[in-house]
SETI-58143 format. One record per atom (N, C-alpha, C): residue number from 1; residue in three letters; x, y, z. Coordinates in pm, 1 decimal, decimal comma. Example, Ala and Ser with C-alpha at 12.3 -4.5 7.8 and 13.67 -1.06 7.14 Angstrom:
2
+-----+------+----------+----------+----------+
|  nr | rest |       xx |       yy |       zz |
+-----+------+----------+----------+----------+
|   1 |  ALA |   1319,0 |   -569,0 |    780,0 |
|   1 |  ALA |   1230,0 |   -450,0 |    780,0 |
|   1 |  ALA |   1320,0 |   -330,0 |    780,0 |
|   2 |  SER |   1285,0 |   -225,0 |    708,0 |
|   2 |  SER |   1367,0 |   -106,0 |    714,0 |
|   2 |  SER |   1290,0 |      3,0 |    787,0 |
+-----+------+----------+----------+----------+
This chain:
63
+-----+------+----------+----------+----------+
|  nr | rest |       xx |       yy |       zz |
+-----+------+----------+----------+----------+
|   1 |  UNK |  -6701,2 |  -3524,6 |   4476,3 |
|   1 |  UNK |  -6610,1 |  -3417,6 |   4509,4 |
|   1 |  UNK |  -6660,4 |  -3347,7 |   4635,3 |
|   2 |  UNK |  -6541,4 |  -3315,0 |   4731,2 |
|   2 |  UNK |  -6612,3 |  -3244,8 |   4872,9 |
|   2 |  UNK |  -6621,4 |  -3095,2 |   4829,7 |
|   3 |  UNK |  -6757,6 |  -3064,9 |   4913,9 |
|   3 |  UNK |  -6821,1 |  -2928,4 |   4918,4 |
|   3 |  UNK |  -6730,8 |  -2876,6 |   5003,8 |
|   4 |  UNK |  -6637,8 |  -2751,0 |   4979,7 |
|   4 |  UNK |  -6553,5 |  -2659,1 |   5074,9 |
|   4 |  UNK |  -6578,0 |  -2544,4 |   5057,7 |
|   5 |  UNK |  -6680,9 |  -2462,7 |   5172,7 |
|   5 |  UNK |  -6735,6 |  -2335,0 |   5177,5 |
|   5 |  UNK |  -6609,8 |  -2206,7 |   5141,2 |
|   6 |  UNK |  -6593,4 |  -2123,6 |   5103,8 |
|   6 |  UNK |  -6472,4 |  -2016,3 |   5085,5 |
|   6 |  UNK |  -6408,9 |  -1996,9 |   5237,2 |
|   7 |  UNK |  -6501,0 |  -1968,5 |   5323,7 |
|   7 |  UNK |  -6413,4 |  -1934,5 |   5410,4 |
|   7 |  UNK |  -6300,2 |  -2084,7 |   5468,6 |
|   8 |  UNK |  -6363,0 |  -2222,5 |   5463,3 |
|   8 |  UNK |  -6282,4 |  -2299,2 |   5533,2 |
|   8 |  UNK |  -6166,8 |  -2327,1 |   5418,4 |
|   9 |  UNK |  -6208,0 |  -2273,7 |   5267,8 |
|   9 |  UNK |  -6081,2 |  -2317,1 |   5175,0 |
|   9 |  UNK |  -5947,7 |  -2228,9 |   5196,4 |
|  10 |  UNK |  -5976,7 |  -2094,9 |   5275,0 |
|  10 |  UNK |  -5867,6 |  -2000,2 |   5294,2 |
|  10 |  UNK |  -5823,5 |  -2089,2 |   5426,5 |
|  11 |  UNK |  -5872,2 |  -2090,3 |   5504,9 |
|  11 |  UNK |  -5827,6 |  -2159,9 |   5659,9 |
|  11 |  UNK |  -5752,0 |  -2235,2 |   5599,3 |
|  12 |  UNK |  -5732,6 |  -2349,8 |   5505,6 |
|  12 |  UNK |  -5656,6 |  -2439,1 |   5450,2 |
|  12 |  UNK |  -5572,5 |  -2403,7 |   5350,6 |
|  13 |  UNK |  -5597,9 |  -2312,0 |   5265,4 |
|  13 |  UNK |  -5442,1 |  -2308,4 |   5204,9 |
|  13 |  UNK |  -5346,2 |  -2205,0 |   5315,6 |
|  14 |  UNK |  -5440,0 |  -2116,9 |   5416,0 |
|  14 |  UNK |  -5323,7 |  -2068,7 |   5519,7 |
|  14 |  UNK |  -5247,3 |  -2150,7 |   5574,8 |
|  15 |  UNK |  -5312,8 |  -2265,4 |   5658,4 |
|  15 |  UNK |  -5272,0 |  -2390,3 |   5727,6 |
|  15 |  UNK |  -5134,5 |  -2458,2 |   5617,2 |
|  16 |  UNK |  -5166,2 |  -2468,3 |   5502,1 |
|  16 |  UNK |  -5063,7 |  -2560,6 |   5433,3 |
|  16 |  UNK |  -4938,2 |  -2438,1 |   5395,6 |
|  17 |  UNK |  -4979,8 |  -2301,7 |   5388,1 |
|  17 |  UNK |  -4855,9 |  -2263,9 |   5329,2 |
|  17 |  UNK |  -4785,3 |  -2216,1 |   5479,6 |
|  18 |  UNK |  -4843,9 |  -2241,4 |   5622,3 |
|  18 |  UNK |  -4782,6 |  -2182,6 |   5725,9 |
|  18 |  UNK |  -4644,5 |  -2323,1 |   5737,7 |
|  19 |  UNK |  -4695,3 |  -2427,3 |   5670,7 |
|  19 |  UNK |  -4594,3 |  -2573,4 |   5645,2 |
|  19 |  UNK |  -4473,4 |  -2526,5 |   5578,7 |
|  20 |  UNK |  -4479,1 |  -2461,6 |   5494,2 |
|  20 |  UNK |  -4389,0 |  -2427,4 |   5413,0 |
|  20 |  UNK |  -4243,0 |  -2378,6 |   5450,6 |
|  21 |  UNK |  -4129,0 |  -2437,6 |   5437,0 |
|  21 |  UNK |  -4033,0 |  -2411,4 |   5438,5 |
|  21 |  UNK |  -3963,8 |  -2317,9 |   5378,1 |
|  22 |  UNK |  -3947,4 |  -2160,7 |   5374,3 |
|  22 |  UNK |  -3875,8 |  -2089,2 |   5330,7 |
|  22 |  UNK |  -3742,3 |  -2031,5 |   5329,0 |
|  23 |  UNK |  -3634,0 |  -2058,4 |   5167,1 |
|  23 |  UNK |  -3480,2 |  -2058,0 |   5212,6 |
|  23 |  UNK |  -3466,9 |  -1925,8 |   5255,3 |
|  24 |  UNK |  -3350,4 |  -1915,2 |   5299,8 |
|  24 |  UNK |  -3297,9 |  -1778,5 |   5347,0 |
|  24 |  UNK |  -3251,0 |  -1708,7 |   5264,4 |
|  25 |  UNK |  -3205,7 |  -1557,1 |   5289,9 |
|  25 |  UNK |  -3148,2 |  -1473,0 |   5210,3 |
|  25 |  UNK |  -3033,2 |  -1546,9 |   5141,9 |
|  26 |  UNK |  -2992,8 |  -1634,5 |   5230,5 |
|  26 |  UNK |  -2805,7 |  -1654,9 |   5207,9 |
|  26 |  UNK |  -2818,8 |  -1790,4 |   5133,0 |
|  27 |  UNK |  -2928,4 |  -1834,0 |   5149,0 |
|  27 |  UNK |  -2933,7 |  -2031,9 |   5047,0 |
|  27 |  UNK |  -3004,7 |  -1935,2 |   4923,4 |
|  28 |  UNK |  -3071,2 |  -1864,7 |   4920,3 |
|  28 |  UNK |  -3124,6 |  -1715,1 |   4773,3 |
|  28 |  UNK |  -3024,6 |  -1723,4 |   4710,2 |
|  29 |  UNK |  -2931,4 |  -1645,4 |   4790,6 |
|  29 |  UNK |  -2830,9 |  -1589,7 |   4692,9 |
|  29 |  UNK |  -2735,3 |  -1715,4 |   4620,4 |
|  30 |  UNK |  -2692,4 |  -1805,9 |   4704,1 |
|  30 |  UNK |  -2627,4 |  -1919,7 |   4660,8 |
|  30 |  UNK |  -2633,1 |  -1942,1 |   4570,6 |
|  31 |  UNK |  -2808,3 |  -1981,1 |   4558,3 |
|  31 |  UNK |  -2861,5 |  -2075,8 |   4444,0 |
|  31 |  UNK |  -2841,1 |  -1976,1 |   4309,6 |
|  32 |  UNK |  -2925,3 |  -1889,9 |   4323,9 |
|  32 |  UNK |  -2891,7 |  -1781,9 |   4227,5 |
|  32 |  UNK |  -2772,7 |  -1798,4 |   4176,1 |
|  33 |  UNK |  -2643,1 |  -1717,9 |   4247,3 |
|  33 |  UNK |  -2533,4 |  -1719,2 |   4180,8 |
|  33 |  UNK |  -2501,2 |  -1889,1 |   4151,3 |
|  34 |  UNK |  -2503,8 |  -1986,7 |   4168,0 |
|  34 |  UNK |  -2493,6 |  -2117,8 |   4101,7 |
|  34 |  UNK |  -2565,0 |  -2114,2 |   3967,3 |
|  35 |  UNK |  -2710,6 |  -2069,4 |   4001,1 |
|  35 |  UNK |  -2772,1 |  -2057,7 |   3817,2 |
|  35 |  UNK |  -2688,0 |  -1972,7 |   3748,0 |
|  36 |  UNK |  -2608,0 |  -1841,1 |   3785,7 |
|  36 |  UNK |  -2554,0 |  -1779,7 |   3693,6 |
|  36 |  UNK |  -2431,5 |  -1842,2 |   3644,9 |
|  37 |  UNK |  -2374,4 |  -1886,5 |   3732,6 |
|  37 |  UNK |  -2267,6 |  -1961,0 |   3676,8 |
|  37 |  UNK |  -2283,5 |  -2076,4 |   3603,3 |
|  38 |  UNK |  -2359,8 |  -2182,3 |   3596,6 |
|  38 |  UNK |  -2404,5 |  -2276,8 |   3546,8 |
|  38 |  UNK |  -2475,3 |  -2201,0 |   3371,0 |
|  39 |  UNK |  -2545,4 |  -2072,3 |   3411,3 |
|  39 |  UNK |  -2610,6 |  -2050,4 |   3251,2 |
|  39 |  UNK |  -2486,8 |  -2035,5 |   3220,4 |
|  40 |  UNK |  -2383,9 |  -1937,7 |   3245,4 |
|  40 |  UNK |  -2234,2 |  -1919,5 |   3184,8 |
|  40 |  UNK |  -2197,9 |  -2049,0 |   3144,8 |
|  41 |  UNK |  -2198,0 |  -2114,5 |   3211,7 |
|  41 |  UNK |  -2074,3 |  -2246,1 |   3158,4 |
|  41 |  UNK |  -2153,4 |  -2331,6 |   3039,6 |
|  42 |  UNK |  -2299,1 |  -2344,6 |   3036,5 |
|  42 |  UNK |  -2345,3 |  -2403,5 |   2961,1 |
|  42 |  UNK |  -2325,2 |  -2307,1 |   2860,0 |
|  43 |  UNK |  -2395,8 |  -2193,8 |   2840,5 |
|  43 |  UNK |  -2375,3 |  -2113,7 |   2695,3 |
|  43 |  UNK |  -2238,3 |  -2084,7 |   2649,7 |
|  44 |  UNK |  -2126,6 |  -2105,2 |   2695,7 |
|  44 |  UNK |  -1984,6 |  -2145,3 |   2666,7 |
|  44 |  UNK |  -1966,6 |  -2272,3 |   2581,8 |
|  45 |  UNK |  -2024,5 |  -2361,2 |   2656,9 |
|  45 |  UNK |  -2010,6 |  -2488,8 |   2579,4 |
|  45 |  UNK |  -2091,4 |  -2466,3 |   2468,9 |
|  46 |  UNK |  -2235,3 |  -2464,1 |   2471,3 |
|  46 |  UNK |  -2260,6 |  -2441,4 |   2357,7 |
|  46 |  UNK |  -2223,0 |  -2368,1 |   2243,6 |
|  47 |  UNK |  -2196,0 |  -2270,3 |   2251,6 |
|  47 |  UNK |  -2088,9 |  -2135,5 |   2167,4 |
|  47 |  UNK |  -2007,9 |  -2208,2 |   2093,7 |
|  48 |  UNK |  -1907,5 |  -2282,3 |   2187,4 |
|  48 |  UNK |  -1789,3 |  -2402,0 |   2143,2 |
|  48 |  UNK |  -1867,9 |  -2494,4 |   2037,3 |
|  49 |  UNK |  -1977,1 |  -2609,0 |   2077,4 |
|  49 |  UNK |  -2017,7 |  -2686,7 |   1982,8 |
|  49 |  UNK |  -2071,8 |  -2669,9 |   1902,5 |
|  50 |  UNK |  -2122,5 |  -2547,3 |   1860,6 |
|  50 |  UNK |  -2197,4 |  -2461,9 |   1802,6 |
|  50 |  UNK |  -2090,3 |  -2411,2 |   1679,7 |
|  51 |  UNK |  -1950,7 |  -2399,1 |   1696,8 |
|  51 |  UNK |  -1839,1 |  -2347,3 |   1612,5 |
|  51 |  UNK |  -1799,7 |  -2463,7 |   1585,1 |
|  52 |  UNK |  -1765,1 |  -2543,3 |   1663,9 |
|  52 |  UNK |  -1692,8 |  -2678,0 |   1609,9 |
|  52 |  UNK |  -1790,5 |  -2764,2 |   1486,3 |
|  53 |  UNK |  -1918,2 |  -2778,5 |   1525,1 |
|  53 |  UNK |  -2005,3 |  -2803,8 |   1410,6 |
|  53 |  UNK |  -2008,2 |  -2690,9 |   1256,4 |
|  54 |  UNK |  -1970,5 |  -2584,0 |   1294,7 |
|  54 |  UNK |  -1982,3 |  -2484,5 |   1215,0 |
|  54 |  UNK |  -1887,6 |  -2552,0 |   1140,1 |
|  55 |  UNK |  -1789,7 |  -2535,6 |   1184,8 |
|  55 |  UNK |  -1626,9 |  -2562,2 |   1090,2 |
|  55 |  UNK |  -1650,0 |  -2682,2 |   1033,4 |
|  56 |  UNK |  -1697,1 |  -2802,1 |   1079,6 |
|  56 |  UNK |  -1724,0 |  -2946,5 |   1049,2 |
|  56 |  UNK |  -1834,1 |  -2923,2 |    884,1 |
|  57 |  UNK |  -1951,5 |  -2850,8 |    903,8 |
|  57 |  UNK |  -2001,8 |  -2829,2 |    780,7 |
|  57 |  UNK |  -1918,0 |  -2726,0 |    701,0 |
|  58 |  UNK |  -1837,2 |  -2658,7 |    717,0 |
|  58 |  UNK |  -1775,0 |  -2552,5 |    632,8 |
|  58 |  UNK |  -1680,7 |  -2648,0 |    558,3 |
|  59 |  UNK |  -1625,7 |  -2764,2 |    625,2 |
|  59 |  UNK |  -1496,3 |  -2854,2 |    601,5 |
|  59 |  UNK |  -1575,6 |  -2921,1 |    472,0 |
|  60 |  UNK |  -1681,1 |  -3002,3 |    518,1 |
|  60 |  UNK |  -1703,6 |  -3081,9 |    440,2 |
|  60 |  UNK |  -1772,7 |  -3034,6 |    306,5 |
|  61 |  UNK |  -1839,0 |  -2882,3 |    350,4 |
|  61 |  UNK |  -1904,9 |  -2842,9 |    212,0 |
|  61 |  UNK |  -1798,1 |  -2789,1 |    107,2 |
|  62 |  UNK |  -1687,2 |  -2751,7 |    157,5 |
|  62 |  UNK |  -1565,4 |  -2676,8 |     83,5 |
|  62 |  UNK |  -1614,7 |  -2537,0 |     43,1 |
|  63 |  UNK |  -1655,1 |  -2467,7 |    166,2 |
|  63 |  UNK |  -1661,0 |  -2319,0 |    146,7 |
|  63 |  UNK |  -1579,1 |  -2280,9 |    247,4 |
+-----+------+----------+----------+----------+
């Protein structure tokens, strides 16, 4: 394993995160509002299959 003194390990994670590509305010917000809409639509569906199974055991148990 290589010996990396503290100071040259900061020089290097500065160096790699100056690489780093950061989105913008406006690809932020995008994504964001896409996750919100996406958790919506999934916990919808689920809600739905979640009742439709409900009724399916209510059917078959005869309560």
């Amino acid at each position: 394993m290589a010996k990396t003194n503290p100071a040259q390990f900061v020089r290097q994670v500065r160096q790699e995160a100056s690489k780093v590509t950061w989105p913008s305010r406006k690809e932020t917000g995008v994504a964001t509002m896409m996750v919100f809409i996406m958790v919506t639509i999934m916990a919808v569906f689920f809600l739905a299959v979640d009742g439709l199974i409900a009724w399916l055991v209510r059917l078959i148990l005869g309560n």
